[in-house]
N, C-alpha and C positions, 0 to 999 in steps of 0.2 A: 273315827276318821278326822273328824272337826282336830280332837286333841294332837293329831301327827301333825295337822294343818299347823296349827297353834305353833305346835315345836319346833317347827323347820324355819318358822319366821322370824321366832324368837333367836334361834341359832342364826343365820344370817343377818337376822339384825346386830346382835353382839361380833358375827365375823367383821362385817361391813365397818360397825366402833374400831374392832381391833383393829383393821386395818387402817382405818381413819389416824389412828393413836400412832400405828408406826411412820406412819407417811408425816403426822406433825414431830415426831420424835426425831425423823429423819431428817427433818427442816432445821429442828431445835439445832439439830448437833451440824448440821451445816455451819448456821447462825454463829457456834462456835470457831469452822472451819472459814467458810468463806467470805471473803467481804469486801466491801472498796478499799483501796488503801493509798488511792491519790487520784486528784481531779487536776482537771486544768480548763478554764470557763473562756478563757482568751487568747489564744495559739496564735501569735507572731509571728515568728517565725524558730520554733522551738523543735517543732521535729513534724513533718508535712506527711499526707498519708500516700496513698499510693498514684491519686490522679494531682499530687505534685499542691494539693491546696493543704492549709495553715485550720485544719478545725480543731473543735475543742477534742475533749476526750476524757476516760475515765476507767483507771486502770484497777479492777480485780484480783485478787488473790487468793492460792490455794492454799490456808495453813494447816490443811489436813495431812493424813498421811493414807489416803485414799484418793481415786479420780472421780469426781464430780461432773457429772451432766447436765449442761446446763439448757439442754432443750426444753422449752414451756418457763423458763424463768423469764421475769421482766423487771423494766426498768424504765424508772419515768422522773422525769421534773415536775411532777404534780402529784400533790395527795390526797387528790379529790380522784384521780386518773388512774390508780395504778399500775392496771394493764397498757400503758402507752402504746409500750412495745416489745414485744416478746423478742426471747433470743430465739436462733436458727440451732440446728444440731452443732455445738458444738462441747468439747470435754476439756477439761482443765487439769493436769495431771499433778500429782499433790507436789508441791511448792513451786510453783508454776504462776508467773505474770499472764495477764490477760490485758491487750490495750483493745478496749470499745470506742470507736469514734463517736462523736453525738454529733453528728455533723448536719444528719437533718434528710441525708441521702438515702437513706432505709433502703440498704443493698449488702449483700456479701461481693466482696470487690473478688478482682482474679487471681489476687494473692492469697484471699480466705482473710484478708482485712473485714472486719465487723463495722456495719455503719447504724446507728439508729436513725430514727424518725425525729428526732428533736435534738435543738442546740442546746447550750447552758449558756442561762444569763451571767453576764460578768459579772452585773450587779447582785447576783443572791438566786439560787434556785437551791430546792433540796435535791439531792441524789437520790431516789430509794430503789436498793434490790428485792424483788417481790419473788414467791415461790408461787409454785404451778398453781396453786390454787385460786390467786391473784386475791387475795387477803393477807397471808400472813410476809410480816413484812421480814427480810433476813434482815437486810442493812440499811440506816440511812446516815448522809451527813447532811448536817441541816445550812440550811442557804449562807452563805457568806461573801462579801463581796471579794474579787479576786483581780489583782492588775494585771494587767496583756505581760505576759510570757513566764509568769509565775505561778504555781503546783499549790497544792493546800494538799495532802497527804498525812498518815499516820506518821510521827516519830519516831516510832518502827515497829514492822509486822507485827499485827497484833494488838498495838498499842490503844487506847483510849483518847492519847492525847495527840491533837492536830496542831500545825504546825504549816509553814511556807516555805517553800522551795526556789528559791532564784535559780539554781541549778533543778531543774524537774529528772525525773529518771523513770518515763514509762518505760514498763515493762523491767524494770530493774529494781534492788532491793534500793530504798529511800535511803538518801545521806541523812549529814547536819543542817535542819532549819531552823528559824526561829518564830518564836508565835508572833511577832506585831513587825508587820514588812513595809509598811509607807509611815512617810514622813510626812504629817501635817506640812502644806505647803507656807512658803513665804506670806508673811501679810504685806500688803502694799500699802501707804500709806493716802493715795490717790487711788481712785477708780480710773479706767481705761474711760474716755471719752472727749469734749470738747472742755478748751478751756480758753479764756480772752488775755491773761495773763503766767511769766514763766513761775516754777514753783522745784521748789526740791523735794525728790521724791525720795522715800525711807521707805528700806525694807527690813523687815523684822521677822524673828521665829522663836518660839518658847522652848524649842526644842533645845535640849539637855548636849551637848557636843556636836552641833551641827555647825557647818557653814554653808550659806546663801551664795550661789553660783547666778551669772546671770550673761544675757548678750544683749546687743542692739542691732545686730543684724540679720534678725528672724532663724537663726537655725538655736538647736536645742542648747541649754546649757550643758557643758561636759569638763568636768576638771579636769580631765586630761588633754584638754587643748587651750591650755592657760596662753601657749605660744603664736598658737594661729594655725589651722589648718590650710593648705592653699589646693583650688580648681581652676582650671583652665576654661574659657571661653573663645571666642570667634567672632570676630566681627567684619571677615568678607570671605565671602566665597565665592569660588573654591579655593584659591590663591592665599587667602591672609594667613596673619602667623598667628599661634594662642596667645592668651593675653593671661599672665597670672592675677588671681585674684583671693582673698582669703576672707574664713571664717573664723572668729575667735569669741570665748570664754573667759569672765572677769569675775573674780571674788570680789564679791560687796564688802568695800570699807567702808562708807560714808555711803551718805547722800546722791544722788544723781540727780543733774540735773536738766528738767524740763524744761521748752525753750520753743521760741519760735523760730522755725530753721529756717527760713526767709536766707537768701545768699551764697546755702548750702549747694554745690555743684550736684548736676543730676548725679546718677550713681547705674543703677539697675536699670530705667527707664532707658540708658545709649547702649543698651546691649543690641545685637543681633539679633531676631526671633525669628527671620527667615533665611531663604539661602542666596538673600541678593549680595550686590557688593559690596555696599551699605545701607546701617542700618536705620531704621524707620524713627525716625528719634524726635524729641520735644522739640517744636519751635523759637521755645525759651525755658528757662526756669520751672519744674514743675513745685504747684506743693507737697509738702512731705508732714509727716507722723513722726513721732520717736514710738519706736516700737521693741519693749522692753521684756523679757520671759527669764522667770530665775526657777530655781530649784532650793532646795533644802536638802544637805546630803551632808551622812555621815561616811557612809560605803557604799558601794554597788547594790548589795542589797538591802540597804535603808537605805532610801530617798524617798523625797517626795516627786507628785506628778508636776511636771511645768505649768507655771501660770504664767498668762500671757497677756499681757495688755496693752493698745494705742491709745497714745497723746495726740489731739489733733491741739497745737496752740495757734492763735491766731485775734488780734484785738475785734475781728470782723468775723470771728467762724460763726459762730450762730446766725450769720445772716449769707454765708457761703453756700448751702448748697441746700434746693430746695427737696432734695429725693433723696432717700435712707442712704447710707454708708456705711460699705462692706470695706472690713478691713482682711486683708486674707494674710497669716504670718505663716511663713513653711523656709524648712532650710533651703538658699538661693542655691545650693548645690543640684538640691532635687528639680529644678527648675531649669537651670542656668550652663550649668557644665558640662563640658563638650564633648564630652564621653558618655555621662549618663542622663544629663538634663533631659529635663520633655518639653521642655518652652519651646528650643532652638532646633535649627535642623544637623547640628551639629557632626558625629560621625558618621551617623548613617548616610545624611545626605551627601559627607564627601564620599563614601565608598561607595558608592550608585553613580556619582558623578565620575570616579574615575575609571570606573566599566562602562560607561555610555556617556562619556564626552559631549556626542553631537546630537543628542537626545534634545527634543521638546521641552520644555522646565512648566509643568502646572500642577495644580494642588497635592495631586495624590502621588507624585514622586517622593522615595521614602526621605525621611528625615526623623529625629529622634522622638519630633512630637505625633509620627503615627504610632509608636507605643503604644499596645493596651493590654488591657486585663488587669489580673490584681499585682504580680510582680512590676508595675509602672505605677501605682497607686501610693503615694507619700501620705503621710501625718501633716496635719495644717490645723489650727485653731482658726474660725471665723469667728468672727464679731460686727453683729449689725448694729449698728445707732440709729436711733430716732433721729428726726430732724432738729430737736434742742440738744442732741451728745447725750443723749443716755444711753447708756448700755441697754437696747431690744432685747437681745440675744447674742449669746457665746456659748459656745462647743470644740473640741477636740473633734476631728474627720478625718476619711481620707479625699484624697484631692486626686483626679486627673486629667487630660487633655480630653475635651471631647468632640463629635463632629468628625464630619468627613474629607471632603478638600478642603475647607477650610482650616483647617489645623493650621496650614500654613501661613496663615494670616498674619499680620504683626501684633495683632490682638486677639489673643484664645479663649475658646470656650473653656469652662469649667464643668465640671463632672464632682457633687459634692456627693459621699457616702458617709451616711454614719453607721457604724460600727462599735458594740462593746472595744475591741483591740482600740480602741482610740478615748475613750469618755464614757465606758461604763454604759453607755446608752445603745440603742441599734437602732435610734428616730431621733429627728432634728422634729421637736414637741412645740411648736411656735405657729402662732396666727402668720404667715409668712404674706399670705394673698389676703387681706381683709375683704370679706364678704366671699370667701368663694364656699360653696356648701355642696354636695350632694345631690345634684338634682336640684331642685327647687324647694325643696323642704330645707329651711332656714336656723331651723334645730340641730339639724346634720351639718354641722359646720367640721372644717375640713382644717386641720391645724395638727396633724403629725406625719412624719413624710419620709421614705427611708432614704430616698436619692435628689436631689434639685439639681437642674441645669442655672447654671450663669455663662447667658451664652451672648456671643460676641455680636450677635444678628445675622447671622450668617452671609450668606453672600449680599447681604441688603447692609452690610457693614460700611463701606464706602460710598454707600447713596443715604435712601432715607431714616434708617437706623429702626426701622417702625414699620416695613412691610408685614412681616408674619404678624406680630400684635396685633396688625390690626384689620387685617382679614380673619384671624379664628376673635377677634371679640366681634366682628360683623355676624358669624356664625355660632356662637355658643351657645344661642338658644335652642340649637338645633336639637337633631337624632344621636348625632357622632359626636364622640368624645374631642376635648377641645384641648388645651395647656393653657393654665392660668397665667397671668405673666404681669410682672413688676419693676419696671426701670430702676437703675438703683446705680450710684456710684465707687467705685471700687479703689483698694486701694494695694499693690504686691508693697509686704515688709515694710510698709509706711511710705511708699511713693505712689505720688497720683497714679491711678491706671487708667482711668478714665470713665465712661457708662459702659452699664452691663444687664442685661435684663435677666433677672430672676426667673427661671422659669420652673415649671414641673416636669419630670421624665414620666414619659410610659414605659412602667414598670408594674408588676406584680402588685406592689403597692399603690400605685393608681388605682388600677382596677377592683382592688380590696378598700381603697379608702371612697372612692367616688360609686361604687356599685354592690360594696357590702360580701362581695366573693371572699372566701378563702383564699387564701395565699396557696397552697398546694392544689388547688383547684381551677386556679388562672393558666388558660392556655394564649400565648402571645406569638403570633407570628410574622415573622416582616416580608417581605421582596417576593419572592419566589415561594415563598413558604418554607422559608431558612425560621430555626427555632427559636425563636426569646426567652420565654419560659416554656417549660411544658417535655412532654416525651416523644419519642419518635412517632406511636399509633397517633399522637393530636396529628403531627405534620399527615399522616394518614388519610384521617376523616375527611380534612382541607381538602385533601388532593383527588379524593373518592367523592365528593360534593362538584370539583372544577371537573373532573372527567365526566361526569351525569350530566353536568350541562351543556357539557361539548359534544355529546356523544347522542344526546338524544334532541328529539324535535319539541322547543320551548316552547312554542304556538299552542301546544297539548295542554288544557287549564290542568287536568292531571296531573302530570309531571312538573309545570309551575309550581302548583299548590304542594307539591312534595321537597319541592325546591324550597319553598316559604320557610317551609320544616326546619330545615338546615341555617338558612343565613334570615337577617334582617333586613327585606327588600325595601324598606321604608327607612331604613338608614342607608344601607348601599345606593341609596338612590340620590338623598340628598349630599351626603357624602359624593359622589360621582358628580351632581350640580353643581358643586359650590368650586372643587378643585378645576370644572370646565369653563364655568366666568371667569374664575381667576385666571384664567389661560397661565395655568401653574407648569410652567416647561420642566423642571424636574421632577416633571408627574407623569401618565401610570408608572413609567419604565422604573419608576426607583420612588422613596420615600413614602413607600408604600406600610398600614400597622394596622394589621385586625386580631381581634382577642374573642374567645368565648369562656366558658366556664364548661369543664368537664362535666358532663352527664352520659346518661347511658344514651339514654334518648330525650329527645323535645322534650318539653315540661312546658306545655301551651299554660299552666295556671299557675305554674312560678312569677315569683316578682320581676319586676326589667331588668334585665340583666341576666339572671340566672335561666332560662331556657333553655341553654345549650345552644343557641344560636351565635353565627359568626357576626361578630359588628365593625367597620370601621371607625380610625382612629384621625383626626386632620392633623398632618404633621408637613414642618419645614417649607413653607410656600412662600418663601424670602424670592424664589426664581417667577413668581406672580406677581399681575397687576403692573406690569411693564416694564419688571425691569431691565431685560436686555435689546426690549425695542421700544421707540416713543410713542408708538402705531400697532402695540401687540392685540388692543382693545378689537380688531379687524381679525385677528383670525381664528379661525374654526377650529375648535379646540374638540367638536365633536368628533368628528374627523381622527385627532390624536388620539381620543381616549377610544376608539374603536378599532383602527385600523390593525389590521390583518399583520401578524409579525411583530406589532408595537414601536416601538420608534425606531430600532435600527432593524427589523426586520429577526432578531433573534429574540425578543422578548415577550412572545406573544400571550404568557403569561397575565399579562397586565390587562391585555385589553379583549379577553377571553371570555368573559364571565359576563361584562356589559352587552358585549357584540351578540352573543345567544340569545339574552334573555331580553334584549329590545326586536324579537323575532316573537314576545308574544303580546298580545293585544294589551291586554292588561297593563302590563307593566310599562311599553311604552307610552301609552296614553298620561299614565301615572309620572312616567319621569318625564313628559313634553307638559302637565299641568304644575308639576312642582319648579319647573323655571317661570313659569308662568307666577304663581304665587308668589316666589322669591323676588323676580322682579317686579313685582305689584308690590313688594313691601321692604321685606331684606336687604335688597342690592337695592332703593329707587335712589338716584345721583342725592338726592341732597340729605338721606340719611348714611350714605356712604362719608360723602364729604363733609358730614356732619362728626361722625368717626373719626377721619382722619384729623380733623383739626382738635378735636376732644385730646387725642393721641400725641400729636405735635404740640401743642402746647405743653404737656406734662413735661414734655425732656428741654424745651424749645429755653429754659433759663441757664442750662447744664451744655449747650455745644459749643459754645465759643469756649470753654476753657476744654472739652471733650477736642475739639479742632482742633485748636494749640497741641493737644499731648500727640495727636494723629495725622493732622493735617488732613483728614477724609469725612466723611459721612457729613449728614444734615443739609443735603441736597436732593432733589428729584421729586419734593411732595406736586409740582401742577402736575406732571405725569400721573401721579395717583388721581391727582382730581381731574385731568383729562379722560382717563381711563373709566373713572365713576360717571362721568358724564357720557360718555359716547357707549362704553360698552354695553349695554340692553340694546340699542338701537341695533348694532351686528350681531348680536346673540341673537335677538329674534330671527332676523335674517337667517342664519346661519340654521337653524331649526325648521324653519318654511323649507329651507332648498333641501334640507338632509331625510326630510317627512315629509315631501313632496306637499308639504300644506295649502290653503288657498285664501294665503293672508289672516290678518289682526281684527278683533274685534273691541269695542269697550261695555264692559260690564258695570254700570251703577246701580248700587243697593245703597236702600234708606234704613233705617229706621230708627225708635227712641232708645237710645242706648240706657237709660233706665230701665225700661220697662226688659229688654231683653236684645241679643245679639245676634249674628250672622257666623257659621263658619261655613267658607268656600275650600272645597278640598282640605287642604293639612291647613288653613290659616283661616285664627280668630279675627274678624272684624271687629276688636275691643280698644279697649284705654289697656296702655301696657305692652301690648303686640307689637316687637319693635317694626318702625315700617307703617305703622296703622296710626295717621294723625288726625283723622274726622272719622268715626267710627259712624255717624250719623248720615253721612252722606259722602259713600266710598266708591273711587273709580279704579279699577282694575283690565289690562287690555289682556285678553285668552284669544287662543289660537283657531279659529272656525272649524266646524265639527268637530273638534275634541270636547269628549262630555265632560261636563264637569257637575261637580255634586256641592249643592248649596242647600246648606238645614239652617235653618229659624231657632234660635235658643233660649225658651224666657227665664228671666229673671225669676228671684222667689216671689210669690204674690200675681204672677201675671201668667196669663195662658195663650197660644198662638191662637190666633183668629183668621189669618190665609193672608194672599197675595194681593197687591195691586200693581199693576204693570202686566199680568202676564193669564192667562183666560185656562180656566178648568184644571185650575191645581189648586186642592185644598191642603193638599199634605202640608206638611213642615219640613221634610225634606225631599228635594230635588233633586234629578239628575234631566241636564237638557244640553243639548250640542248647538251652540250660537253658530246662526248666520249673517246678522247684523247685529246692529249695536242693541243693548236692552237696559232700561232704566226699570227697577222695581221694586217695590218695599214691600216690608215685611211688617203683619200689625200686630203688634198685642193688647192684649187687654187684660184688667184686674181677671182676678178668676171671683 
């Protein structure tokens, strides 16, 4: 019996080999049949897939004379990874194209379009086809870097040899390419930066039958516009006539020369950028840049990429301008032109005017600069300079108009994207914010970034230039995510623009660079629970947490505590304090941004951030801290952020979620002690107004010539500092009548700040704590019976010893509800 055992095993184990043998046999002789036979890492605009977007992609072939199934095969940019990502049931019938998107969408579309899970780096990835086994490998081609709208393919079916496509042919049998497709760019013979004197500048190339193309008016070099291209602009509306204007390309003979353009008439800067009757223009003279971009070109398909560089000359620039210098060059078409520009309000704005005549005129009426997406998205090289003219930083991007009503502004925001399609890169890799990190861990420094805002100040653009700045740097120690942000001077195609603050967007990449999340992992939601990143069940969860709260009794510690589950009530809270001091008027109703990270469920023992919990985001509070009244510091901003409806009565969205969940003990107490602490420390007027002068100084050498280009902003700072002063005083108020409270108390604590420290509620009584300037003898006003919880902290080396001030508490940490005022320290002692 043993010996039939034996043999039956022996037989299927040799079945199990053979078939092992046929199934790699059948891989083998694939490996002969099927395989990559052209990639494309940088899709421009070459052939779009079926939701209208430019991805990469990577076309397959059958050179068998049988049909292949390719269900259970994969395909990955990594060869550490091979299973990436598997294909879906589909069959490839012999001599048959297959175009696979790598777009990152991991979806079969509705056309039976194929998406994978991951992009290709422009810079270099391998391709590998893997069989079901997810070992043996069919195909790979090994990483190489590839320029925006050019193919790298076999030289034909079958071939060995690869080769570049300027004409690409997914899905179709490959033409004639050649194997070396760029041209070493020009050498300059100067760097882009500052200089005190003029100089001739040489451009050069080793290249074997090339000539050097170049411009001076920020659009691309193109030998085929040796003559001049012309655009049309606008400079009143609606009545005015177009105004021709042109672009053109110059073959380098000689030398060019750099100069200081002193006397130079404005140019770009007397354009129109709204839709008044005229336009918003320099009070005199602005300064200017030579701002130079050439090519190296034999044919269409040899060239090189454009190099781009600004001259700033001036006998005095090194002592010109005390805040970095963005130089931003993009074709003035893409900007300018009054058909497709996105500066100006140009057609669109007349076609809306000539259907509504007698209409209202305010921000959000169309014009060309509410264009968005990626079809309004242009090419643009930035270039930062240090404050000596060196070259910081330069990259290739894309550029677009950003912001809401303001677009219309005569000065726009900026929306910078990088992108392989532009520089090989898909991160602008730069210390951009010095000092900003991670949290507080100072290792984690924060230096690659896929999108930046350069933005105009928004509607604080005409006043202090410096609201938003400087209410999220009053609050960035907080709970909520903050935007780091960097004054800096700008410059369109080498004419002055004026100041611009650098800022960071909340994006995917925020949350992945600042909280360590996955990119596929970030769920981002704004306003209403409209999507930013993420899937339709995320906007789900959101909506399934705001109806739980509305729907049932929050008073129930139960149902609170399960609510906890869900969101960050210790960030929603501070969060919710800070936008109600600020009497932030374009607040709940709109400028609303909370993010979590997908999970199944809570993860109480994950790191900050990853829980699964909802957190808010502080954005845009340019419409805070007074600036549409002198006197905003007086009103009840609790009121706003509650009320039943929301501000106009249809967005009760907004103020839904506060309104419930101040209906249970707990949490009001918690969010009536956290204004409490804030204004014992956070908000007290003279670290307020210590900010804002911190703040205003930075820019305060940069507005007189900011002035001149704009004629606006660099006014309203006493209102700030009226505001820092008065407002606690109504805030309290305003808390008492809303909590029916029975007035103020003052709380002072002692003790040796050596030896060891105090925290009341969410705040350290320490050195550092911004807000906390005598940690040894600290006065705080709290609200009468509201409890508050105050613990004893010693230092290494010391132990608590108890109270004085206050009779039969030995513990170290306290909860007591003040009826009068209380002075009492806290002792330690060596241990």
């Amino acid at each position: 019996m043993k010996k039939n055992v034996v043999g039956i095993i022996v037989i299927l184990g040799v079945t199990m080999a053979l078939l092992i043998l046929v199934f790699i046999s059948a891989w083998t002789s694939f490996n002969k049949e099927l395989y990559i036979n052209e990639i494309m890492s940088s899709n421009g605009s070459t052939i779009a897939d079926e939701d209208g977007d430019y991805e990469d992609w990577i076309e397959l072939y059958n050179g068998g004379k049988r049909i292949i199934d390719l269900e259970g095969y994969y395909l990955s940019d990594n060869e550490k990874s091979l299973t990436k990502w598997q294909f879906p049931p589909v069959q490839m019938e012999p001599d048959q194209y297959l175009v696979v998107w790598a777009s990152g969408k991991d979806k079969v579309g509705s056309t039976g379009e194929i998406h994978t899970n991951f992009r290709i780096s422009a810079e270099g990835e391998p391709i590998i086809l893997t069989a079901p086994d997810g070992k043996t490998i069919i195909n790979k081609v090994e990483a190489i870097p590839i320029p925006r709208d050019v193919s790298y393919g076999r030289a034909k079916e079958g071939s060995e040899k690869w080769v570049f496509y300027s004409e690409a042919s997914p899905g179709k049998s490959n033409t004639t390419g050649i194997e070396h497709i760029k041209k070493a760019p020009p050498v300059f013979s100067h760097e882009g930066g500052f200089y005190t004197e003029e100089f001739q500048l040489v451009l050069s190339t080793e290249e074997a039958d090339a000539i050097i193309y170049y411009t001076l008016d920020g659009s691309e070099p193109d030998p085929n516009n040796l003559d001049g291209k012309v655009y049309n602009i606008k400079q009143s509306y609606p009545e005015g006539e177009l105004i021709s204007r042109s672009i053109q390309t110059y073959r380098y003979e000689g030398p060019i020369e750099i100069r200081n353009l002193a006397g130079k008439a404005n140019d770009l800067s007397t354009i129109n950028t709204r839709w008044t009757e005229t336009p918003q223009q320099p009070n005199s003279e602005t300064f200017k840049a030579t701002v130079v971009r050439a090519i190296v070109y034999s044919s269409e398909a040899e060239k090189s990429n454009v190099s781009t560089h600004t001259y700033l000359v001036d006998p005095e620039i090194h002592q010109r301008y005390t805040l970095p210098v963005i130089s931003v060059v993009t074709n003035p078409q893409y900007l300018f032109d009054y058909e497709t520009g996105v500066y100006v309000a140009g057609r669109d704005f007349d076609d809306w005017r000539g259907d509504n005549p007698h209409e209202l005129l305010h921000g959000h009426v169309p014009g060309n600069y509410h264009r968005r997406g990626r079809e309004w998205e242009h090419p643009a090289n930035i270039t930062i300079f240090d404050k000596k003219g060196n070259t910081d930083f330069a990259q290739d991007i894309g550029i677009r108009i950003h912001g809401g009503g303001t677009r219309s502004f005569a000065l726009k925001s900026w929306r910078l994207i990088a992108r392989r399609d532009y520089d090989m890169k898909n991160t602008i890799d730069h210390i951009i914010f010095p000092g900003l990190t991670a949290g507080s861990d100072e290792n984690q420094r924060i230096d690659s970034f896929r999108t930046l805002i350069l933005r105009n100040s928004g509607n604080d653009f005409e006043s202090t230039w410096i609201r938003d700045m400087m209410m999220q740097h009053l609050v960035q120690h907080l709970s909520f995510d903050t935007q780091a942000y960097r004054p800096a001077i700008h410059f369109i195609n080498g004419e002055y623009w004026g100041m611009i603050n650098i800022r960071e967007r909340f994006d995917a990449s925020y949350i992945e660079s600042h909280h360590g999340v996955d990119l596929e992992d970030v769920v981002l939601l704004n306003e209403d629970a409209v999507i930013d990143e993420g899937k339709e069940e995320d906007r789900d969860h959101f909506l399934a947490m705001r109806e739980y709260i509305e729907k049932n009794d929050m008073s129930d510690m139960e149902k609170y505590r399960y609510i906890q589950t869900l969101m960050d009530t210790d960030n929603f809270i501070e969060y919710h304090m800070s936008n109600i001091f600020f009497r932030n008027y374009d607040w709940p109703h709109g400028n609303i941004r909370f993010w979590r990270k997908r999970t199944a469920a809570y993860e109480p023992e994950a790191p900050h951030g990853h829980d699964g919990r909802w957190r808010w985001m502080m954005y845009d509070t340019d419409n805070g801290f007074g600036r549409y009244s002198d006197d905003a510091y007086k009103d009840n901003a609790i009121h706003h952020a509650t009320r039943v409806g929301g501000v106009n009565g249809e967005r009760d969205f907004s103020t839904v979620i506060l309104r419930n969940l101040l209906e249970n003990e707990a949490f009001k107490n918690q969010f009536i002690n956290t204004f409490a602490d804030h204004m014992n420390t956070s908000f007290k007027p003279e670290r307020v107004k210590s900010v804002i002068a911190e703040i205003k100084a930075i820019i305060q050498p940069e507005l007189a010539e900011h002035l001149q280009r704009w004629g606006v902003g660099g006014t309203g700072y006493q209102v700030l500092n009226t505001f820092a002063e008065k407002r606690p005083y109504y805030m309290k108020q305003h808390i008492q009548e809303y909590f029916n409270l029975n007035g103020t108390v003052d709380l002072t604590i002692r003790t040796e700040p050596e030896k060891g420290y105090i925290r009341i509620n969410s705040i350290d009584l320490k050195e550092g704590t911004p807000g906390v300037n005598n940690p040894q003898a600290w006065t705080g006003t709290y609200f009468s019976d509201i409890p508050i919880t105050i613990t004893a902290i010693p230092e290494p080396g010391y132990r608590f010893e108890g109270w004085k001030g206050i009779q039969g508490i030995e513990k170290e940490s306290l909860i007591i509800s003040l009826t009068k005022n209380l002075d009492i320290t806290a002792v330690f002692v060596r241990e």
